[in-house]
C-alpha positions as a Python dict, from the first residue, in 0.01 Angstrom:
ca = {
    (1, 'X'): (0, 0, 0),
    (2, 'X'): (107, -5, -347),
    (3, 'X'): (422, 84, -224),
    (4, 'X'): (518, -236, -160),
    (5, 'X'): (610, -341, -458),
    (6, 'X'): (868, -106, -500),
    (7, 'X'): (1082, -238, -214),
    (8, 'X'): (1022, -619, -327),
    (9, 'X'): (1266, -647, -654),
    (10, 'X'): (1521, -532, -421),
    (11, 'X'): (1495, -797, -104),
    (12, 'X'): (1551, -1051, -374),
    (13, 'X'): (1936, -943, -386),
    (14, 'X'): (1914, -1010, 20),
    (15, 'X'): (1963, -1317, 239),
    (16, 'X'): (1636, -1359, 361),
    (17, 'X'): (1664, -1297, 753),
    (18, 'X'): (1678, -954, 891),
    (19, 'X'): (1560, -752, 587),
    (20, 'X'): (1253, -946, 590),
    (21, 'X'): (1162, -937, 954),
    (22, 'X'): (980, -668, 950),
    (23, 'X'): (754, -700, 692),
    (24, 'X'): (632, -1039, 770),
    (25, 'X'): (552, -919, 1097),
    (26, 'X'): (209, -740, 938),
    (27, 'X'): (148, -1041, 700),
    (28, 'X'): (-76, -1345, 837),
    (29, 'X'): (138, -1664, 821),
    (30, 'X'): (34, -1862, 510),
    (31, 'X'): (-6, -2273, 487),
    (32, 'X'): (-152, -2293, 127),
    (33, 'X'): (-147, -2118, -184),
    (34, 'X'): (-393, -2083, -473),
    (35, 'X'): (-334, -1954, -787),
    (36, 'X'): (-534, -1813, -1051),
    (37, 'X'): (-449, -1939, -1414),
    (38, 'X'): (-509, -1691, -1721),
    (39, 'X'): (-274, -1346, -1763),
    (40, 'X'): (-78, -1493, -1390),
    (41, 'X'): (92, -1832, -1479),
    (42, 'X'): (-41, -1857, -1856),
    (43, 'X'): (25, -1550, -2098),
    (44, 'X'): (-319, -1628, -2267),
    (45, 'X'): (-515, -1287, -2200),
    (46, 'X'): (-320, -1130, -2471),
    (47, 'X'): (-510, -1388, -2698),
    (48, 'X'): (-868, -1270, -2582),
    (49, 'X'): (-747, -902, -2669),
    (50, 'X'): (-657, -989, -3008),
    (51, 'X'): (-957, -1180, -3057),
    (52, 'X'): (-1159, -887, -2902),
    (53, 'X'): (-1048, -689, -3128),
    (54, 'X'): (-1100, -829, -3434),
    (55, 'X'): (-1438, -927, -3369),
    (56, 'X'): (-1527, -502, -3270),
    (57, 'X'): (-1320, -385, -3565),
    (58, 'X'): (-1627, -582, -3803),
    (59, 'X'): (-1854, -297, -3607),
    (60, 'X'): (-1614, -15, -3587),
    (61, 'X'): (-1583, 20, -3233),
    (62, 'X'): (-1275, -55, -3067),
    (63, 'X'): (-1131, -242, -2760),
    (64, 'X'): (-1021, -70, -2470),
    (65, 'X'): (-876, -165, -2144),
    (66, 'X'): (-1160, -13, -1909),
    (67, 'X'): (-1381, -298, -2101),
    (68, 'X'): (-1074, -582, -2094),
    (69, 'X'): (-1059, -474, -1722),
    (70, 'X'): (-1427, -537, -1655),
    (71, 'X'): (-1418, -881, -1836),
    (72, 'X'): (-1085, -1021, -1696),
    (73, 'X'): (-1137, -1338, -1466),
    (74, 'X'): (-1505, -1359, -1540),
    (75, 'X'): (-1676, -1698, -1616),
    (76, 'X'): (-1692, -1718, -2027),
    (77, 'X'): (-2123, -1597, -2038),
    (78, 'X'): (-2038, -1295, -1798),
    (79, 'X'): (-1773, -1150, -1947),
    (80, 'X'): (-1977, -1237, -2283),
    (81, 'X'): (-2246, -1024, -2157),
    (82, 'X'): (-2023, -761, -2043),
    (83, 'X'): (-1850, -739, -2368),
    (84, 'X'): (-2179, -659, -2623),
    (85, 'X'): (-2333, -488, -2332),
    (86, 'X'): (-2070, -239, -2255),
    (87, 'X'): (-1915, -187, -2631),
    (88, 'X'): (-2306, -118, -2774),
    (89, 'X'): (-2308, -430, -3020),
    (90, 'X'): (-2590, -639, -2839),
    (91, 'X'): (-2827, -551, -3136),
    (92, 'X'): (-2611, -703, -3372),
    (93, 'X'): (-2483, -926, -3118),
    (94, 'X'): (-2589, -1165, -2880),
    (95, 'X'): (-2338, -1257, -2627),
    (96, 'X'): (-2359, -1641, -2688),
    (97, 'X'): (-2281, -1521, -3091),
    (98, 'X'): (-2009, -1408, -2917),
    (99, 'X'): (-1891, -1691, -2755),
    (100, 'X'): (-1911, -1916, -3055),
    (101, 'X'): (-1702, -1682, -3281),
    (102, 'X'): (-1431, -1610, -3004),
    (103, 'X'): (-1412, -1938, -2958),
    (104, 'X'): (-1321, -2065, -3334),
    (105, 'X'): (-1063, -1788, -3316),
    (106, 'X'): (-942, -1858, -3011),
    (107, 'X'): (-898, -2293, -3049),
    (108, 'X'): (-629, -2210, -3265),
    (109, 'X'): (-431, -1963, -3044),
    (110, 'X'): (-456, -2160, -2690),
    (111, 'X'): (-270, -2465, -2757),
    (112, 'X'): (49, -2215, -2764),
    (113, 'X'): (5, -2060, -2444),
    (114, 'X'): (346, -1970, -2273),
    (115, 'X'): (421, -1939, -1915),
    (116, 'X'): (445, -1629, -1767),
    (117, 'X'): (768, -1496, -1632),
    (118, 'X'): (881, -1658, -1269),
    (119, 'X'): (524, -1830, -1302),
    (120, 'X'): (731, -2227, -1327),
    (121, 'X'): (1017, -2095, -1014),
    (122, 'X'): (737, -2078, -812),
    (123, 'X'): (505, -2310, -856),
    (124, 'X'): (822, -2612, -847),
    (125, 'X'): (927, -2390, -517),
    (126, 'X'): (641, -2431, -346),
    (127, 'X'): (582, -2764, -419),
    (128, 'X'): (929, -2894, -394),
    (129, 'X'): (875, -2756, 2),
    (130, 'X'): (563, -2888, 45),
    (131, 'X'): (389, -2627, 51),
    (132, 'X'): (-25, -2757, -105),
    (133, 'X'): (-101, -2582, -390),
    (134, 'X'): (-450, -2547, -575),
    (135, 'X'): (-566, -2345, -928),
    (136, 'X'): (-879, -2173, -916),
    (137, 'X'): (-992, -2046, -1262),
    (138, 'X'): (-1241, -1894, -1418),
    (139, 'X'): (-1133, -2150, -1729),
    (140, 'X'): (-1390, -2416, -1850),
    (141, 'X'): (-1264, -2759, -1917),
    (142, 'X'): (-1206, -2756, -2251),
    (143, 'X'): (-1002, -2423, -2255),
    (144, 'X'): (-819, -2555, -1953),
    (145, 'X'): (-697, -2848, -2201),
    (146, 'X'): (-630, -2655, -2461),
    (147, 'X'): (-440, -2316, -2238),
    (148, 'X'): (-243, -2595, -2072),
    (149, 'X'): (-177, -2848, -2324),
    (150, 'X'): (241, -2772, -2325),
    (151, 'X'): (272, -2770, -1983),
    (152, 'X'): (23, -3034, -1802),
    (153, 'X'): (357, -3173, -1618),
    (154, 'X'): (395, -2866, -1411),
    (155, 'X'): (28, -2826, -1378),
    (156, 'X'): (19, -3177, -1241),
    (157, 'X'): (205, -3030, -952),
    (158, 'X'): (-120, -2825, -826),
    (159, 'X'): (-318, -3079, -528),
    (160, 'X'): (-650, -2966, -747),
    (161, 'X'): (-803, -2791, -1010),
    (162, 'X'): (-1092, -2597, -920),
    (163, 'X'): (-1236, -2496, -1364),
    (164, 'X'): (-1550, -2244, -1424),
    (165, 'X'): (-1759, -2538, -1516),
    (166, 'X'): (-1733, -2717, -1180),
    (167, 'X'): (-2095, -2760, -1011),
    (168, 'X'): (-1968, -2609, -693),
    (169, 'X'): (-1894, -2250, -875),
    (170, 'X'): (-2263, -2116, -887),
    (171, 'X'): (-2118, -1763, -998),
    (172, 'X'): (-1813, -1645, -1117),
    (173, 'X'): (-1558, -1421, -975),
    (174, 'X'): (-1613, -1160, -803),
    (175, 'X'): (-1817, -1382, -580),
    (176, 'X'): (-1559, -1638, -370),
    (177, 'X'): (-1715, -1936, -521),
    (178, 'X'): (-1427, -2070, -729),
    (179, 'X'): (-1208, -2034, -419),
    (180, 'X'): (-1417, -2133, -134),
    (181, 'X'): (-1464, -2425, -325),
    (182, 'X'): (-1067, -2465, -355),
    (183, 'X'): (-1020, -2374, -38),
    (184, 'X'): (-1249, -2706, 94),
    (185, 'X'): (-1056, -2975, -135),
    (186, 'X'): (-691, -2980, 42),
    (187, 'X'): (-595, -3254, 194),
    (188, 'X'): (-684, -3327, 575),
    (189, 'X'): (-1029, -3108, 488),
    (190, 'X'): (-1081, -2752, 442),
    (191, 'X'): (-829, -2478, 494),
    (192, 'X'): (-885, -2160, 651),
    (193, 'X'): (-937, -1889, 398),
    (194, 'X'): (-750, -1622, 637),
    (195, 'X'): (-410, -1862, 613),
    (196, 'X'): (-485, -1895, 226),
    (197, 'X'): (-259, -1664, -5),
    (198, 'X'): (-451, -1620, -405),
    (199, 'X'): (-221, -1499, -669),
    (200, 'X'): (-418, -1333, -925),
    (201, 'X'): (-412, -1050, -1229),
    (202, 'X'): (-749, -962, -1287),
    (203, 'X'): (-956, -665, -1026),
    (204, 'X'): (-1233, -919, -1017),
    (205, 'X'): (-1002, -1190, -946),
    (206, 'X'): (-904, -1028, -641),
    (207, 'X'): (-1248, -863, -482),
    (208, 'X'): (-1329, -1294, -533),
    (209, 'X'): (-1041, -1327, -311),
    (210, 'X'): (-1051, -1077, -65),
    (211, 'X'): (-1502, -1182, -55),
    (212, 'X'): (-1337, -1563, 54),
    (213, 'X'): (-1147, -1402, 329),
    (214, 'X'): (-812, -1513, 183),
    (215, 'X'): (-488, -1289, 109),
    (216, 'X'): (-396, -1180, -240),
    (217, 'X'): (-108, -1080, -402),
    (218, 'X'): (-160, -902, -727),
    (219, 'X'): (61, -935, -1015),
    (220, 'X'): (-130, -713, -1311),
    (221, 'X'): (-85, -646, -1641),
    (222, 'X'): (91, -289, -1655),
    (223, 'X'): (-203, -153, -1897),
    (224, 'X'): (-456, -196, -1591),
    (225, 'X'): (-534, 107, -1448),
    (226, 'X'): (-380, 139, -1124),
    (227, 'X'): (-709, 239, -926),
    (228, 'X'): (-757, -133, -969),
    (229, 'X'): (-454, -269, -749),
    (230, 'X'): (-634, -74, -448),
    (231, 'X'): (-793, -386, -263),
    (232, 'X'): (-500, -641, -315),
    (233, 'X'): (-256, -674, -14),
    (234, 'X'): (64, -643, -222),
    (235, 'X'): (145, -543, -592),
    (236, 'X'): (402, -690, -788),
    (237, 'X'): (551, -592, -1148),
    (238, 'X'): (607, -994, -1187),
    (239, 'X'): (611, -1332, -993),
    (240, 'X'): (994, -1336, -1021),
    (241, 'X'): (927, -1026, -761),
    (242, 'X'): (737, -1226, -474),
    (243, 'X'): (970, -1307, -160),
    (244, 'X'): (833, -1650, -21),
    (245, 'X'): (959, -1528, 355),
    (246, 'X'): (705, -1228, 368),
    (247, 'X'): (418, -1473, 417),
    (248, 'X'): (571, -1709, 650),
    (249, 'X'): (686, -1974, 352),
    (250, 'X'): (1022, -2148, 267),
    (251, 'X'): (1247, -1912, 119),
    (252, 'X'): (1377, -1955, -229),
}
């Protein structure tokens, strides 16, 4: 499956007709598109690493990327949990300590979030076509603010927001929650999860996608070990990578 992604760079030098035919044939046709938000469009899960790490260093242990893996796309307690749990620190540490420090570290580093690379192509693509468009995140409000704070006009462009904090996400990915509940607030009422396409990053980003029913491509950081890209339909090195006509949407 993986393999995928090594033909996709190149179909992005083609007019997109007959080298495409073929492979849209095995996708299902997409109408809408939801995205996930932290480490796809924002570069902000380098922040949590540094964080991370400065806050094991104090205990001598260190932060690896089995552990980032297991925390990525988690609501903010979860991953907490997951984080003293896992690294051995929940004597010394509870993981609501935890949250309060990360957070006075991270405040500062949020507000300069930058986009990741083809992340603002396709998002004005997609909209510019028509094509509805919806974040889920694991985010709370007030990080939301803060992540997106230098680019709320091209987050304005999503139809909705669906944060970790909304009452309609009882648990955090890897359950569907976060996009069930997107999936319901399109316009003309709920869309079907097996014509909905998730972009996400993080492995339990995408076992929250594939539990909805819904399509995902994967676009991962290149540390993530690769037995994680297993359950995602398609793997891409970047968003710059993802041809539109695959899935049954306007070209580029």
């Amino acid at each position: 499956m993986n393999t995928l992604s090594l033909f996709v760079p190149n179909q992005i030098c083609f007019s997109h007709h007959s080298a495409m035919a073929n492979p849209s044939a095995l996708r299902k046709q997409i109408s809408h598109v939801v995205f996930d938000m932290d480490g796809l469009l924002l570069d902000t899960e380098k922040f949590y690493t540094e964080v991370q790490i400065k806050i094991l260093a104090r205990y001598n242990k260190t932060f690896d990327w089995s552990l980032k893996a297991k925390m990525m796309g988690r609501k903010a307690i979860e991953a907490a949990r997951v984080f003293v749990e896992e690294s051995g620190i929940s004597d010394s540490l509870s993981a609501e300590q935890f949250l309060v420090e990360r957070e006075d570290l991270l405040k500062e580093l949020f507000p300069t979030s930058e986009l990741m690379p083809g992340a603002e192509r396709l998002l004005r693509h997609l909209h510019a076509k028509g094509v509805p468009i919806a974040l889920a995140t694991g985010s709370h409000k007030r990080h939301f603010e803060l992540k997106t704070q230098r680019h709320r006009e091209l987050f304005a462009l999503m139809h909705h927001v669906v944060l970790g904090d909304d009452p309609e996400v009882k648990q955090g990915k890897p359950s569907p929650d976060v996009f069930l509940a997107a999936a319901k607030r399109f316009e003309g009422g709920p869309a079907d999860p097996s014509n909905i396409l998730v972009f996400e990053d993080a492995p339990s980003g995408v076992l929250a996608a594939k539990n909805a029913g819904m399509s995902v491509v994967m676009v991962p950081d290149p540390r993530l070990d690769k037995s994680f890209h297993d359950k995602a339909d398609l793997v891409l090195n970047s968003l710059l990578d993802f041809n539109p006509s695959e899935w049954g949407l306007p070209p580029f």
